[in-house]
Legacy VTK file of the C-alpha trace (Angstrom):
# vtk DataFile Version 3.0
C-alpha trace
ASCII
DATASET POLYDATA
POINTS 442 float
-21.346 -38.787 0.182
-22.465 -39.989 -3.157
-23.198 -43.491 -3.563
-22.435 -45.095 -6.678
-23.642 -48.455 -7.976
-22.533 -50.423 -10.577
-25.358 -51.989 -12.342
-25.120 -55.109 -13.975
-27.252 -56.351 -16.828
-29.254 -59.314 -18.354
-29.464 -57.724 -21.557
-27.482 -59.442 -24.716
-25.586 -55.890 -24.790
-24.707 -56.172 -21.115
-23.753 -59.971 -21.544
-21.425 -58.677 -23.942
-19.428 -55.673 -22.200
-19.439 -58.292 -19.790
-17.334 -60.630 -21.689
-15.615 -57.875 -23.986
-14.005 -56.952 -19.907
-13.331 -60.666 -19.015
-11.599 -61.444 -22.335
-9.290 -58.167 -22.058
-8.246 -59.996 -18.380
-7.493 -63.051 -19.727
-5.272 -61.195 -22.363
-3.813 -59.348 -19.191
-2.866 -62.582 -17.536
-0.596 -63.620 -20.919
0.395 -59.988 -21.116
1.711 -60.378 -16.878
3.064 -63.822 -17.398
5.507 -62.213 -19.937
6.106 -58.920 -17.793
6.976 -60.632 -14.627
9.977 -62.332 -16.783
11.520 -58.952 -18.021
14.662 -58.052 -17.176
15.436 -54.489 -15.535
17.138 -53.223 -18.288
14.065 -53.709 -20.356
11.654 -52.683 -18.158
13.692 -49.061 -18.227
14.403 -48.801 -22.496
10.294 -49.077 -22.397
9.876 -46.838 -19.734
12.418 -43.930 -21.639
11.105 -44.774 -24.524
7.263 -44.187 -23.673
8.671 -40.675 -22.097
10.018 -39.846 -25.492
6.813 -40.914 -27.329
4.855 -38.723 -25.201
6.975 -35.894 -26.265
7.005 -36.508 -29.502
2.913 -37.022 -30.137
1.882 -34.874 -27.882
0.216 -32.498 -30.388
-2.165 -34.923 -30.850
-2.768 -35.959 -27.222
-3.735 -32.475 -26.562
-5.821 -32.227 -29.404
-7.930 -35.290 -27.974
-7.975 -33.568 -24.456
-9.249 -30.239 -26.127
-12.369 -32.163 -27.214
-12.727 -33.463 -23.787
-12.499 -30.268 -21.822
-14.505 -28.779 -24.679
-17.239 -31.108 -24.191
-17.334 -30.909 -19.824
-17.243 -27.097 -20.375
-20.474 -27.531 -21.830
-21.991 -30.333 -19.813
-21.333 -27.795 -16.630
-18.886 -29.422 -15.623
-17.242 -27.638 -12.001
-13.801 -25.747 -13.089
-12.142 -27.931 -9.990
-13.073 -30.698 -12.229
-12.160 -29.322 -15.177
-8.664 -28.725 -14.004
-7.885 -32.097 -13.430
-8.668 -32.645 -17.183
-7.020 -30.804 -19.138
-3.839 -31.336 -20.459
-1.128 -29.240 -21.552
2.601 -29.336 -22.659
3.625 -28.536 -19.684
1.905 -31.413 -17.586
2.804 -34.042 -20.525
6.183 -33.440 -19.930
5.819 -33.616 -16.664
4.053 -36.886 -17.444
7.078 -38.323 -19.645
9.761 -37.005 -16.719
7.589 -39.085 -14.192
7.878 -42.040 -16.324
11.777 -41.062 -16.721
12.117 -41.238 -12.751
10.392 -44.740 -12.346
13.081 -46.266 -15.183
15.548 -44.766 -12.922
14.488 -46.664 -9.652
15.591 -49.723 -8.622
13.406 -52.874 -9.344
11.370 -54.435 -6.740
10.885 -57.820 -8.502
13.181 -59.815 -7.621
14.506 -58.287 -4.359
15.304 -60.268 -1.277
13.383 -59.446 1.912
14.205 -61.986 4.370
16.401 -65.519 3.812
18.053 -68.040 6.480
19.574 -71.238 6.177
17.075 -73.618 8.325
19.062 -75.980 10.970
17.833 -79.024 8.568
19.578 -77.401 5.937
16.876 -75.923 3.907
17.979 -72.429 2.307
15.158 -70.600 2.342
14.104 -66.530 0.769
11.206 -64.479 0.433
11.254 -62.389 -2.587
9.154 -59.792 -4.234
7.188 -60.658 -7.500
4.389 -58.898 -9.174
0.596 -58.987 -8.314
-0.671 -59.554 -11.779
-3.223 -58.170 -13.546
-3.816 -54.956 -12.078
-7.345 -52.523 -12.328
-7.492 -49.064 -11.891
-10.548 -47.239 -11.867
-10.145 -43.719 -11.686
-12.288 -40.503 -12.763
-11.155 -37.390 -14.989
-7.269 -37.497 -14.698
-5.632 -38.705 -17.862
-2.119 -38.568 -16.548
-3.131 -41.063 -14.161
-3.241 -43.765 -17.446
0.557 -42.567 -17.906
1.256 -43.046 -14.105
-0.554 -46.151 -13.911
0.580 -47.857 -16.857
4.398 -46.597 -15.376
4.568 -48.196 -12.453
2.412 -51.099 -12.916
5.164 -51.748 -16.242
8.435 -51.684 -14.293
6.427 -53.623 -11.143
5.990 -56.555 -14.252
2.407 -55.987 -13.931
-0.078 -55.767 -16.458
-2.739 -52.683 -16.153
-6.799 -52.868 -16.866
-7.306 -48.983 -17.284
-10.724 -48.140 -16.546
-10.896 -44.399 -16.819
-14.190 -42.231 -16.697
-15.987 -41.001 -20.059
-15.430 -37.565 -19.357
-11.493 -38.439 -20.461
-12.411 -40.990 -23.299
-10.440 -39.264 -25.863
-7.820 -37.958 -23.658
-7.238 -41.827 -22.801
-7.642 -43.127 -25.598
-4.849 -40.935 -27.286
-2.416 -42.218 -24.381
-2.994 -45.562 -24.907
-2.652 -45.848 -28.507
1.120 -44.084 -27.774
2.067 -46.492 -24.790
0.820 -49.545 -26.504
2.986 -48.909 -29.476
5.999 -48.360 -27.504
5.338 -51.634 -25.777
4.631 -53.580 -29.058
7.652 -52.443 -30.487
10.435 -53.179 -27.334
8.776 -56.518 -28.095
6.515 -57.083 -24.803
2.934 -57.264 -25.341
0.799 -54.523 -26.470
-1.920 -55.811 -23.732
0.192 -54.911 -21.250
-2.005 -51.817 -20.996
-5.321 -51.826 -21.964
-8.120 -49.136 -21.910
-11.315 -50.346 -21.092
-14.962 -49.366 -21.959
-15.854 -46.631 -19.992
-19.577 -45.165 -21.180
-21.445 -48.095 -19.327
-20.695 -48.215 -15.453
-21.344 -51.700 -15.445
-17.847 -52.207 -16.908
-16.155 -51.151 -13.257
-18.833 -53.949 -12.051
-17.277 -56.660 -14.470
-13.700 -55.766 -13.678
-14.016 -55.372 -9.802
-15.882 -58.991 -9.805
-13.444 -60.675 -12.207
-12.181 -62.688 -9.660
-9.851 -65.398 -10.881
-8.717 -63.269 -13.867
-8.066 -60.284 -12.291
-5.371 -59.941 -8.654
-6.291 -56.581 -7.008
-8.133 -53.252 -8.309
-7.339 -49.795 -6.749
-10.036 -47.143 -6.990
-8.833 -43.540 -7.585
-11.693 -40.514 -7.127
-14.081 -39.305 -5.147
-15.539 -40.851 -2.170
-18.708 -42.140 -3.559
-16.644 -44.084 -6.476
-13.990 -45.572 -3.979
-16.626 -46.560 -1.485
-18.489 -48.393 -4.378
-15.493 -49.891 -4.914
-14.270 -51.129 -1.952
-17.554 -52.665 -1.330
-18.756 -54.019 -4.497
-15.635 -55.629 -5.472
-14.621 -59.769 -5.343
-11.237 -59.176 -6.349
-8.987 -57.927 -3.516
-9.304 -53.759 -3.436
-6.944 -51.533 -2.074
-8.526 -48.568 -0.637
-7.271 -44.842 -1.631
-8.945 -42.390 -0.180
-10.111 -38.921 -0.516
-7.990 -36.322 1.347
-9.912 -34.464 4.164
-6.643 -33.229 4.872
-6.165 -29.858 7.772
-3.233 -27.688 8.832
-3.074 -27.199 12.703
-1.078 -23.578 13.642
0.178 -24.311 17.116
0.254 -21.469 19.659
4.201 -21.179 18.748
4.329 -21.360 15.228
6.067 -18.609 13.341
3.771 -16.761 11.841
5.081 -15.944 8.511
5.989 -19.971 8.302
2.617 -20.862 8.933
0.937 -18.692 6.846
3.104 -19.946 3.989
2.162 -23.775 4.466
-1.604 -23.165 4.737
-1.366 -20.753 1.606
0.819 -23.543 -0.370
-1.679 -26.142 1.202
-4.809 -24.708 -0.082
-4.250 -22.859 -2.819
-1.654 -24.181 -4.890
-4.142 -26.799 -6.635
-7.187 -26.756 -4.908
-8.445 -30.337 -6.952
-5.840 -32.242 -5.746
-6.879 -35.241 -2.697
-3.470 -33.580 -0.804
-4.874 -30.086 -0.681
-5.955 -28.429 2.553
-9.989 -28.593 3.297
-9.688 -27.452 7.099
-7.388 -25.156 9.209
-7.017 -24.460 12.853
-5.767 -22.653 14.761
-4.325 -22.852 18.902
-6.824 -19.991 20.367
-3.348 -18.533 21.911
-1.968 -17.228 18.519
-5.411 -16.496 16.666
-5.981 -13.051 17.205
-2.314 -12.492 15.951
-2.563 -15.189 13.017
-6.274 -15.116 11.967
-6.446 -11.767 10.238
-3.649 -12.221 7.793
-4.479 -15.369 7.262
-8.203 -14.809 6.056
-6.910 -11.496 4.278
-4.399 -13.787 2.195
-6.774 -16.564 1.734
-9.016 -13.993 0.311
-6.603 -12.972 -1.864
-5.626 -16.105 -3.572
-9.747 -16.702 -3.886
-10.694 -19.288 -1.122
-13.631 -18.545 0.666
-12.805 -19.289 4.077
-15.860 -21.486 5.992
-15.618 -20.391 10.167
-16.457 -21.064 13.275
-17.961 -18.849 15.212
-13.944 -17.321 16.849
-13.296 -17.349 12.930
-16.350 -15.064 12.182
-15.705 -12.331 15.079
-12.502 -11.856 13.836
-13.523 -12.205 9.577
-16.259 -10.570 9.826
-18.050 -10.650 6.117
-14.830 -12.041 5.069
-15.863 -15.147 6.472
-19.122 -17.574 5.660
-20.391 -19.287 8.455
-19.286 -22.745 8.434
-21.604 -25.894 8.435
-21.473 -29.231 10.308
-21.037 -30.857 6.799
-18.014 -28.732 5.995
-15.779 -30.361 8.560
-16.498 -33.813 6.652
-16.583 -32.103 3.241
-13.108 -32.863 0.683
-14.343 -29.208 -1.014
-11.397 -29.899 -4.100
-11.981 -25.958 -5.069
-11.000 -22.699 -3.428
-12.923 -23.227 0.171
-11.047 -24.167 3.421
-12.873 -24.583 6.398
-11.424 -22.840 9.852
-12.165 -23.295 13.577
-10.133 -22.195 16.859
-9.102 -24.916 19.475
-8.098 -24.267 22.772
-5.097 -26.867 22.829
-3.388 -28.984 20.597
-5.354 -32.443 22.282
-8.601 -30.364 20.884
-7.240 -29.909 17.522
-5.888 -33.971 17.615
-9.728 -34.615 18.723
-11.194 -32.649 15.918
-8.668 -34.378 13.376
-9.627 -37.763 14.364
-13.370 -36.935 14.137
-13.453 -35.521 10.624
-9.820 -36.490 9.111
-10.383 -39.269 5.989
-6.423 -40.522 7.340
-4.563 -39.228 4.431
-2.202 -36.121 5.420
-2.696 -33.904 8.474
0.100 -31.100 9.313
1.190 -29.301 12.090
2.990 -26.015 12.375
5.051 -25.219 15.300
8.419 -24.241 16.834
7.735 -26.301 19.897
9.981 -30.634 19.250
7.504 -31.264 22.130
4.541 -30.545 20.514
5.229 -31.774 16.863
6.027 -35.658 18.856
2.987 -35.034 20.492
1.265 -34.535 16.852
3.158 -37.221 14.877
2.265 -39.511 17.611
-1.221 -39.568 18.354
-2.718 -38.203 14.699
-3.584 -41.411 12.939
-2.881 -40.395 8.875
-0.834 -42.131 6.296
1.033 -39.352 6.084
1.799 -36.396 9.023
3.687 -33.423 8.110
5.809 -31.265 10.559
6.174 -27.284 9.641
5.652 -28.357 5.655
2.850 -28.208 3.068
0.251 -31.397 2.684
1.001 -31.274 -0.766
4.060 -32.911 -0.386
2.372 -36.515 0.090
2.793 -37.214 -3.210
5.271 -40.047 -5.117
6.674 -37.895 -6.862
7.781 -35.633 -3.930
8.620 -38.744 -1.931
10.832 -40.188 -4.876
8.705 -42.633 -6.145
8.840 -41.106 -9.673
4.853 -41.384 -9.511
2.318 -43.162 -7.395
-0.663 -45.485 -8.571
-2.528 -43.444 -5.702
-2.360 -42.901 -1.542
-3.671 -45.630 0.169
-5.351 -44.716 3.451
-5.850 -48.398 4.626
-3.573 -49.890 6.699
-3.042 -53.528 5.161
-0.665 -54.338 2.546
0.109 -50.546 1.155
-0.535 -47.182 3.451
0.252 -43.559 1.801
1.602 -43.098 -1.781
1.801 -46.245 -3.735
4.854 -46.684 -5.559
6.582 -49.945 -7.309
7.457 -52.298 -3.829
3.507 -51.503 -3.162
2.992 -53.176 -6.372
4.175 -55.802 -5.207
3.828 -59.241 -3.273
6.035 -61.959 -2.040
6.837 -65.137 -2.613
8.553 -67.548 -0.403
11.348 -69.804 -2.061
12.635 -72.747 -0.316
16.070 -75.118 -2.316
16.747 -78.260 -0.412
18.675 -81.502 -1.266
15.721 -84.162 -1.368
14.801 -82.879 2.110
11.429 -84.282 3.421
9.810 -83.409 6.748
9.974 -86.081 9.087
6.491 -87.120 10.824
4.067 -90.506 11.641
4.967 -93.179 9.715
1.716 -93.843 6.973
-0.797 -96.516 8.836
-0.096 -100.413 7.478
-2.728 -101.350 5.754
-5.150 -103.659 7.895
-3.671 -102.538 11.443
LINES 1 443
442 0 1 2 3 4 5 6 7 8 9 10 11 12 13 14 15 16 17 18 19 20 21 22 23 24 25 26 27 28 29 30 31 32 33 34 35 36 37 38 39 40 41 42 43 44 45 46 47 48 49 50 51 52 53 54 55 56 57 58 59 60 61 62 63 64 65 66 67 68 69 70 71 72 73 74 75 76 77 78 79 80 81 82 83 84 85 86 87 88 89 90 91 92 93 94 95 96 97 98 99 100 101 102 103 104 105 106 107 108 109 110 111 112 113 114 115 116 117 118 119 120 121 122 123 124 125 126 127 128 129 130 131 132 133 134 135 136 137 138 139 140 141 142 143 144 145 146 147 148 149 150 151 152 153 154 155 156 157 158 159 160 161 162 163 164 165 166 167 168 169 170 171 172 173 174 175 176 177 178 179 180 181 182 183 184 185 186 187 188 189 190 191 192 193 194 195 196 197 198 199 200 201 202 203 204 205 206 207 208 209 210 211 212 213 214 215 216 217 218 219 220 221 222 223 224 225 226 227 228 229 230 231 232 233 234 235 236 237 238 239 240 241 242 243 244 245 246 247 248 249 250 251 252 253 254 255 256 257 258 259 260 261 262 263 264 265 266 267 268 269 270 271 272 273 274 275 276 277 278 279 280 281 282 283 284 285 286 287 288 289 290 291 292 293 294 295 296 297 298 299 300 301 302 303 304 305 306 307 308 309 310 311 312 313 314 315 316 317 318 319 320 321 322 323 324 325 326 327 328 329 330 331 332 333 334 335 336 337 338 339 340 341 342 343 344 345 346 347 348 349 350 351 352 353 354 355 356 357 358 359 360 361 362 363 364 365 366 367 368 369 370 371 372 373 374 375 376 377 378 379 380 381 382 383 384 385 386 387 388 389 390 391 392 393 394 395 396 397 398 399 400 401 402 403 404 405 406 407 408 409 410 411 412 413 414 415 416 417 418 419 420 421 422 423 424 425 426 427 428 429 430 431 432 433 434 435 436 437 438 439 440 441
């Protein structure tokens, strides 16, 4: 893994970016106060209307991502990478539908999780309210700023954008569109803000903003969330990469399970909830093994094998490494071994998996309770494709990433996980009764 640090700097220049992040928090903060006070109804017009804008300007959005991808074409940039760039009509609709789906949902703020009348009479509630000021730092995706600044919008937070230079234009175009939408519906254009993103020492000031700014959530590779995570004074909440596998038991259905690892892999290979390892129960691998490395082959992934997965691939197979069971590959490669029993695969799993989404194929109720039970992942399928942990698939509209902790948010993040609480308490000049104050001079 990668390590990434976030310098810092005692130069006037660095003093500056320095206080050019701070000041866009403290603009946040006015921005959330405001947010956290909008009703529903406007919370949704802005969200529709943002969709529409999108629509509408996205001639020039793509424009702006053409010079991105232009530019990472000719830096060298990996086509994995380079995929999760680029833009097109297509995924800016898709963009302005996801931000369509989140005005549709109903709003956390506000909601009532627990409340009781106390026996001294106190009513008391806990409700949800927003977290604040919320920083994302995330690498190469620019519909994550339309995600982000989504749900963080109809959670009444305000969003500190911090997106890589690699999609500086690409953001920058996005931005321009949202924050006109919110300045006209009358909300504050700070609401979302982009922030510097050629100096890494900008993800330093915003992740130790503490005071100004109430959680950041890293999106990206594992060196960036890592450096995250560990660098950070404000709160972090940890997403993390997706060393996800698909486990074919011995009675899975052959044509089922070839399906799901196909779909798993291959449909977007640059995605966190794409397939990196398969395996396979040793009692169905002679039957399932061939067609699955010919099929493989033929969608382009290179399958990395143990030595069962060799014999049977022969030069359709590369030899796999002890780094590729820990690798998140995010192009066409998949790496394969057979297991002997389901408690082997479950061992292998918990060795290697990063705890995002693990799957199991099978006919066998036994065996998939066995799976759910012991795998420890945010999110376990049974007899479907990892690349359904997403927020959109879950109804979530979009998600502000998958959170593989296991405090406060775990799997996609949609708008409750946006959220916190706050505890309410209405009395009738109730005081709790205790010692009576010391007399003075006794």
């Amino acid at each position: 893994m990668t390590v990434i640090e976030f310098p810092t700097s005692d130069r006037a220049t660095g003093d500056e970016l320095r206080e050019q992040v701070r000041e866009a928090a403290r603009r946040a903060r006015g921005a959330a106060a405001e947010l956290a006070q909008a009703t529903r109804g406007t919370k949704d017009a802005l969200l529709h209307a943002m969709a529409d804008e999108l629509v509408k300007r996205a001639p020039e959005v793509l424009e702006a991502n053409e010079r991105d991808v232009a530019a990472a074409r000719e830096s060298g940039t990996a086509e994995a990478m380079i995929d999760r760039l680029s833009l097109s009509t297509g995924r800016i609709e898709a963009m302005a539908d996801g931000l369509r789906t989140v005005a549709g949902l109903p709003d956390p703020v506000g909601e009532v999780l627990r409340g009781q009348v106390l026996p001294n009479g106190v009513q008391l509630r806990q409700v949800r309210v927003p977290l604040g000021v919320v920083g994302i730092v995330y690498e190469g995706r620019p519909n994550v700023t339309v995600d982000a600044a989504g749900l963080t919008l109809k959670s009444g937070n305000a969003a500190l954008l911090r997106g890589s230079s690699s999609a500086e234009a690409s953001n920058t175009a996005l931005v321009a569109v949202l924050r006109d939408v919110v300045a006209e519906h009358g909300l504050p254009a700070d609401s979302v803000q982009l922030l510097p993103c050629h100096d890494r020492a900008s993800v330093h000031h915003l992740i130790t903003a503490r005071g100004l700014v109430d959680v950041v959530i890293p999106r990206g590779g594992a060196g960036l969330i890592s450096a995250v995570v560990e660098q950070s004074t404000v709160p972090a909440i940890e997403t993390g990469v997706g060393n996800c596998h698909v486990y074919v038991d011995s009675s899975a259905e052959i044509d089922v399970a070839l399906r799901i690892l196909l779909n798993s892999k291959a449909r977007r290979p640059s995605v966190c909830n794409a397939a990196e390892t398969f395996l396979v129960h040793a009692d169905i691998a002679e039957e399932f093994l061939p067609r699955a490395i010919a099929e493989l082959g033929e969608a382009g992934v290179t399958v990395h094998g143990d030595e069962r997965v060799v014999a049977v691939g022969g030069a359709n197979v590369v030899p796999v490494t002890d780094e590729d069971w820990d690798t998140e590959y995010l192009s066409l490669d998949i790496a394969a071994a057979v297991v002997d029993s389901m408690p082997a695969a479950i061992e292998h799993i918990r060795e290697h998996g990063s705890g995002h989404t693990e799957a199991i194929v099978t006919s066998d109720v036994r065996s998939a309770q066995q799976f759910t039970a012991q795998v420890d992942a945010a999110a376990v399928m049974v007899n479907a494709s990892t690349a359904f942990t997403d927020g959109g698939e879950f109804g979530m509209g979009a998600e502000i990433g998958i959170s593989t902790q296991k405090l406060h948010a775990r799997g996609p993040m949609g708008l409750p996980e946006l959220t916190s609480t706050k505890w309410i308490a209405h009395g009738d000049g109730h005081v709790r009764p205790g010692s009576a104050p010391a007399k003075p001079g006794s």
